[in-house]
C-alpha positions as CSV (number, residue, x, y, z in Angstrom):
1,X,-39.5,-19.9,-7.8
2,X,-38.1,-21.4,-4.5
3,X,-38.9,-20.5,-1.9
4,X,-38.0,-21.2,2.0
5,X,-41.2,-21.8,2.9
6,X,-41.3,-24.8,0.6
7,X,-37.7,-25.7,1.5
8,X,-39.0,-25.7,5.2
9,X,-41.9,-27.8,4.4
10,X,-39.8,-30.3,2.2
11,X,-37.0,-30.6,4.8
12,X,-38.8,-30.9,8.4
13,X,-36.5,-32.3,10.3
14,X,-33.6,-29.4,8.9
15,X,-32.0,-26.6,10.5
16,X,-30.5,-23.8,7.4
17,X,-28.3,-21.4,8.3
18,X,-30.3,-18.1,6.4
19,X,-29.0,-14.7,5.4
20,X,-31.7,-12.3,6.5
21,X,-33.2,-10.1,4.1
22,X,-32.2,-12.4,1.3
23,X,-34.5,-15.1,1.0
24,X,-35.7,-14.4,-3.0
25,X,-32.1,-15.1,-3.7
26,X,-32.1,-18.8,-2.3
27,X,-32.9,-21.4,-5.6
28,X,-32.6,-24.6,-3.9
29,X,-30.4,-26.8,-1.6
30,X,-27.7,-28.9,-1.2
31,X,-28.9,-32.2,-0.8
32,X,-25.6,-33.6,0.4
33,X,-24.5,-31.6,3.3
34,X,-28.0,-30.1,3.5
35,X,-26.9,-26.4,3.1
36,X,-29.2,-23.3,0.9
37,X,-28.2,-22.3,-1.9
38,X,-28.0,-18.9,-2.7
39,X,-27.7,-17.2,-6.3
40,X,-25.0,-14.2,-6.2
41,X,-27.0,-12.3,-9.3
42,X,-29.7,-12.2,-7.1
43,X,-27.7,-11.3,-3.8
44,X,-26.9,-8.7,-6.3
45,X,-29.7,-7.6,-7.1
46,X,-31.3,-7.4,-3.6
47,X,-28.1,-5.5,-2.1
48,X,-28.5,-2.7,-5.1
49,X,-31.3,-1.3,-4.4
50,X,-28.5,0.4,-2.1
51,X,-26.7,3.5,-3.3
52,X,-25.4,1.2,-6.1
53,X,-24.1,-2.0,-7.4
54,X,-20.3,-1.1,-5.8
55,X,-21.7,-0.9,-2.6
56,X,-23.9,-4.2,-3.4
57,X,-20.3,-6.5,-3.8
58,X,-18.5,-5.0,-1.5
59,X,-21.5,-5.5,1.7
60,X,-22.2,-9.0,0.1
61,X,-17.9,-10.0,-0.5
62,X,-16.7,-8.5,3.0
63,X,-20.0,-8.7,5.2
64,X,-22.2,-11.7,3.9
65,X,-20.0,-14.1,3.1
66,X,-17.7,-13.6,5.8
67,X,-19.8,-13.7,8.4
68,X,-21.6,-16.7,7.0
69,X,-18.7,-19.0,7.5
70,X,-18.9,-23.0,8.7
71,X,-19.9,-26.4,8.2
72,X,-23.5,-25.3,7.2
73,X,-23.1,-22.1,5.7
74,X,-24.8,-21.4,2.8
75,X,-23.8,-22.2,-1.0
76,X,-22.8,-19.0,-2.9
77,X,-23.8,-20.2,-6.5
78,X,-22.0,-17.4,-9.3
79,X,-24.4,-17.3,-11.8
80,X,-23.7,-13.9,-13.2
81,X,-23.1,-15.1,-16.9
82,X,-24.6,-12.3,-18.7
């Protein structure tokens, strides 16, 4: 698993823009406009353990992504293929 410890380590001289609170959901980074990649299942996943997965898409569609807008904002990858 990735994590943004190692990321940090890897990447010294990098500032990432992070979502707090979701840090198990980041699997890697974008080496070309240096940006974290986060996965949406387990954005997901994280936000349910709130009342319930409703509540989980609409706090990550309308307050997560939203507010994480800009040049380094982090990659939403939609891996939710099951």
């Amino acid at each position: 698993m990735v994590t943004i410890d190692k990321i940090i380590k890897a990447f010294v001289d990098e500032e990432f823009v992070k979502c707090d609170g979701l840090d198990e959901a980041i699997i890697g980074v974008d080496y070309d406009k240096m940006r974290l990649i986060y996965s949406v299942k387990r954005v997901i996943d994280i936000l349910k353990n709130n009342p319930n997965i409703e509540d989980a898409w609409e706090h990550f569609s309308f307050e997560i992504i939203n507010s994480m807008e800009g040049e380094n904002s982090p990659v939403w990858c939609y891996d939710l293929f099951d």
